[in-house]
C-alpha positions, 0 to 999 in steps of 0.5 A, spaced: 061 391 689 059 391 683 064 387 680 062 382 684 055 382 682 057 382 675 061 376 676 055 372 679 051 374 674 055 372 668 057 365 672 049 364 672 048 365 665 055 361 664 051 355 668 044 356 665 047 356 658 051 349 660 044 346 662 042 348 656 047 345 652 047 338 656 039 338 656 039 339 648 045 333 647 042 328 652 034 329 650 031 333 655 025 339 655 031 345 653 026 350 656 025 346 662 032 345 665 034 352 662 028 355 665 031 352 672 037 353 670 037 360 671 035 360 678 040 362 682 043 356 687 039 351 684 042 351 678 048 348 680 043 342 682 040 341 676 047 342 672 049 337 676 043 332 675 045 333 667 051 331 667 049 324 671 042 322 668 043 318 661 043 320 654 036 319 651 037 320 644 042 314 644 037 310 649 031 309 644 035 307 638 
């Protein structure tokens, strides 16, 4: 059990760690989608909602 809840707590901050990265190369608040980025299952939403939303950083030039 132990094992278990190990493995999902790595695999959660893996995710929130990905959220952050994808927040900081496209342009978005960094604390805002890491923060949601930590909240189990919902991380999941928000990690996938980064990787379709565009680039902001290439947008404004």
């Amino acid at each position: 059990m132990l094992s278990l809840s190990l493995f999902l707590l790595l695999t959660n901050l893996l995710i929130a760690y990905q959220c952050y990265r994808y927040a900081n190369t496209k342009g978005y608040p960094v604390k805002l989608f890491t923060g949601l980025g930590l909240l189990p299952y919902f991380n999941l939403v928000v990690w996938v909602y980064l990787l379709f939303l565009p680039n902001l950083t290439t947008a404004k030039n």
